[in-house]
C-alpha positions in Angstrom: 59.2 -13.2 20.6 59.9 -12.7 16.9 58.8 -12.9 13.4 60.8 -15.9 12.8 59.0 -17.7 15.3 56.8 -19.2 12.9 53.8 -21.9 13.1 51.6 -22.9 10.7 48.0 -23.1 10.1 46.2 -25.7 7.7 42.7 -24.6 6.4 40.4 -24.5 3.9 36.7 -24.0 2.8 34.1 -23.7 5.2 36.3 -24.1 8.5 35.3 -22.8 11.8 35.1 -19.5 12.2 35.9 -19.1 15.5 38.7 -21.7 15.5 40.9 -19.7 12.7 40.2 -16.2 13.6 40.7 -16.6 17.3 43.7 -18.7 17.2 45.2 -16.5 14.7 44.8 -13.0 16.0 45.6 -14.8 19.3 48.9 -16.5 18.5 50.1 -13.1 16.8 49.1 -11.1 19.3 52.1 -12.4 21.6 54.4 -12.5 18.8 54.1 -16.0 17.1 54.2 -15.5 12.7 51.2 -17.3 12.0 51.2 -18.8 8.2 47.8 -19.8 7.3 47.7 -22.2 4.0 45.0 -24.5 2.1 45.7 -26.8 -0.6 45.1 -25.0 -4.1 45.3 -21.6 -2.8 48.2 -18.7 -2.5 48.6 -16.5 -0.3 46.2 -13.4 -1.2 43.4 -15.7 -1.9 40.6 -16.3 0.8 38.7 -19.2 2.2 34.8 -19.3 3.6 34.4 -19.8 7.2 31.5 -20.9 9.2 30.1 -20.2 12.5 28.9 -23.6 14.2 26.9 -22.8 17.2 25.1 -24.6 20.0 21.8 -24.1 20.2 20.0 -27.2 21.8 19.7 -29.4 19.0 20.8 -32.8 18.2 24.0 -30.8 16.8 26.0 -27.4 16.3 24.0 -25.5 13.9 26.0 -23.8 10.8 25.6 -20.2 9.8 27.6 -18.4 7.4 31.1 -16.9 8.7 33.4 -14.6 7.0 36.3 -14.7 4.2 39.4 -15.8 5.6 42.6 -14.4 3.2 45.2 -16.7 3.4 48.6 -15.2 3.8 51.2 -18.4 2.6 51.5 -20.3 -0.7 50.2 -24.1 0.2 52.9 -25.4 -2.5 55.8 -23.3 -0.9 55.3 -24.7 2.5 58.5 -26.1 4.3 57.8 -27.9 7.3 61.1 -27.8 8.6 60.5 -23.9 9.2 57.7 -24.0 11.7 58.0 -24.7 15.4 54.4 -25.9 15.7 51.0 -26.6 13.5 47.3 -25.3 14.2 44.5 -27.2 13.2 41.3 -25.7 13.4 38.0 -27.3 13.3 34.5 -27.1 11.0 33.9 -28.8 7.6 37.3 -28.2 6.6 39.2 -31.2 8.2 36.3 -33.7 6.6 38.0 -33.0 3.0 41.6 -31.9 3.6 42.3 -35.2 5.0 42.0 -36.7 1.7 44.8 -34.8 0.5 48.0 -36.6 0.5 50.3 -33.4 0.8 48.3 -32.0 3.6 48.7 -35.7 5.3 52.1 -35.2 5.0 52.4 -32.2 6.4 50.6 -33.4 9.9 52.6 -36.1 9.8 55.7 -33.7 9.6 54.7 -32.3 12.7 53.5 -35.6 14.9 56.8 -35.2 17.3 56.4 -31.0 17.1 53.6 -29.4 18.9 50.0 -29.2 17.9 46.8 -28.1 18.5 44.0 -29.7 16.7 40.0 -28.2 17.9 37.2 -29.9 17.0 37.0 -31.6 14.0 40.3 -30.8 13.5 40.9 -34.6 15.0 39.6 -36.0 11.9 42.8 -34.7 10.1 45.2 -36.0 13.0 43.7 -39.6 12.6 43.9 -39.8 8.7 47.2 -38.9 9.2 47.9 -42.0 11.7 49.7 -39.7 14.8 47.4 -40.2 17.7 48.1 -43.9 18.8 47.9 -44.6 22.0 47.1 -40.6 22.6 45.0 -39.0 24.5 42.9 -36.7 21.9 39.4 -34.3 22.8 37.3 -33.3 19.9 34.0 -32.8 19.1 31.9 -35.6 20.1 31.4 -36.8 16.6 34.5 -37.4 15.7 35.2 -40.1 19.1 34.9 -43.2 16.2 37.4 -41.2 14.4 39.9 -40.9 17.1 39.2 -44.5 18.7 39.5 -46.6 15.2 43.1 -44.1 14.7 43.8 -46.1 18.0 43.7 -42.7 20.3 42.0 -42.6 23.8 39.2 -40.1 22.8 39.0 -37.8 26.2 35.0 -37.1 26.7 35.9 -33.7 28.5 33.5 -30.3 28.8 33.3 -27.9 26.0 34.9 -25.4 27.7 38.3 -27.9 28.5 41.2 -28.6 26.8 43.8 -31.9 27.2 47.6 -31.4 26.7 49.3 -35.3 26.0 53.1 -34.7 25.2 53.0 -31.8 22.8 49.8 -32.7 21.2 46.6 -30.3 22.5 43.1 -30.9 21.7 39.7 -29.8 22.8 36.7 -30.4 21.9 34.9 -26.9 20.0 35.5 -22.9 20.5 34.4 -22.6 24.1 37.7 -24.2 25.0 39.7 -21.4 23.6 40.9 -20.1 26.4 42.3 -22.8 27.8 43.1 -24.3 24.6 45.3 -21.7 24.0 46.8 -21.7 27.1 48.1 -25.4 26.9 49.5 -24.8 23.3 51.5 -21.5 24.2 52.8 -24.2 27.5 53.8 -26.4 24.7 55.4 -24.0 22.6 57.4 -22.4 25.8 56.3 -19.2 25.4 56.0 -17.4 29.1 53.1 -14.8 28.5 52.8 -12.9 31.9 51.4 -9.7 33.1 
C-alpha cells in the first residue's frame, strides 16, 4: 500500500484511548495514511483521551488517557479523498454529533466503508446511516441505534459484525477482530 491510500479519523476531547491509538498505529502500520481531525482544531493541536475500563461495576470506569496530536486541519477536510472513515468510541461521539459539519462528513461516507467502536454508534445514528443495519456498540448506546432504525447486534466484547461495508463492535476488546473485518472491507490482503 501507499501514502495516498488515505482514511480518515473523526475525534475529539476525551475519546477512548484505546480506540484512537490502536486503530491508528494499527491502520498505519500496514500502510493506510491515517488523517485524524476534530472540529475546531488543526493539525499540530492535540485532544485528551480516556481509558474506559471494565472493572465489575454497573459500567466502564473512566481514567485519564493521554494527548492525542491531531495531524489534519478539520476545516480542510475533503471527503472525496478518503477511501474509508474511523470512528472511535468514549465521550467524544456524545458531543461531535451535534455538529452539523461532522454529520456531514459521516454521512459522506454512509456507502464507503466504516468502522464505528463503541460509542462511536451514537455519531452513526445522528447522522441517519444505519437503517435497517446491523450495528454492535456499547450496550448503552442499543436505544441509540434502535430509535436510528438499526438492528442493534447484542454480541461479546471481544466480537465484531461486518453488514455491507459498515463494521461495528461493541468496546476495545474487539480490536482484533475489529480490525480484521475493516481491513476485509477496505480490500487490503495482510498476510504473513
Amino acid at each position: 500500500m501507499t501514502d495516498d491510500v488515505k482514511l480518515l479519523m473523526l475525534a475529539g476531547d476525551y475519546v477512548e484511548d484505546y480506540e484512537i491509538m490502536v486503530p491508528y498505529q494499527a491502520l498505519l502500520m500496514v500502510g493506510y495514511k491515517v488523517d485524524v481531525i476534530c472540529p475546531g482544531k488543526k493539525a499540530g493541536d492535540k485532544v485528551l483521551t480516556a481509558i474506559h475500563d471494565f472493572e465489575g461495576a454497573q459500567t466502564y470506569s473512566e481514567k485519564p488517557g493521554h494527548a492525542f496530536v491531531l495531524n489534519a486541519d478539520f476545516d480542510a477536510i475533503d471527503t472525496d479523498e478518503y477511501l474509508g472513515l474511523i470512528i472511535p468510541g468514549g465521550r467524544a461521539p456524545e458531543y461531535l454529533r451535534l455538529n452539523a459539519r461532522v454529520l456531514e462528513i459521516v454521512k459522506a461516507f454512509a456507502d464507503r466503508p466504516i468502522a464505528a467502536i463503541c460509542h462511536g454508534a451514537q455519531l452513526l445514528a445522528a447522522a441517519g446511516i444505519i437503517k435497517g443495519r446491523e450495528v454492535s456498540a456499547y450496550p448503552a448506546c442499543r436505544p441509540d441505534v434502535e430509535l436510528a432504525g438499526g438492528t442493534y447486534a447484542d454480541i461479546p466484547v471481544t466480537e465484531a459484525v461486518t453488514d455491507g461495508e459498515l463494521v461495528t463492535a461493541p468496546a476495545w476488546p474487539a480490536h482484533p477482530v475489529w480490525l480484521a473485518q475493516f481491513l476485509k472491507v477496505l480490500g487490503a490482503n495482510v498476510s504473513i
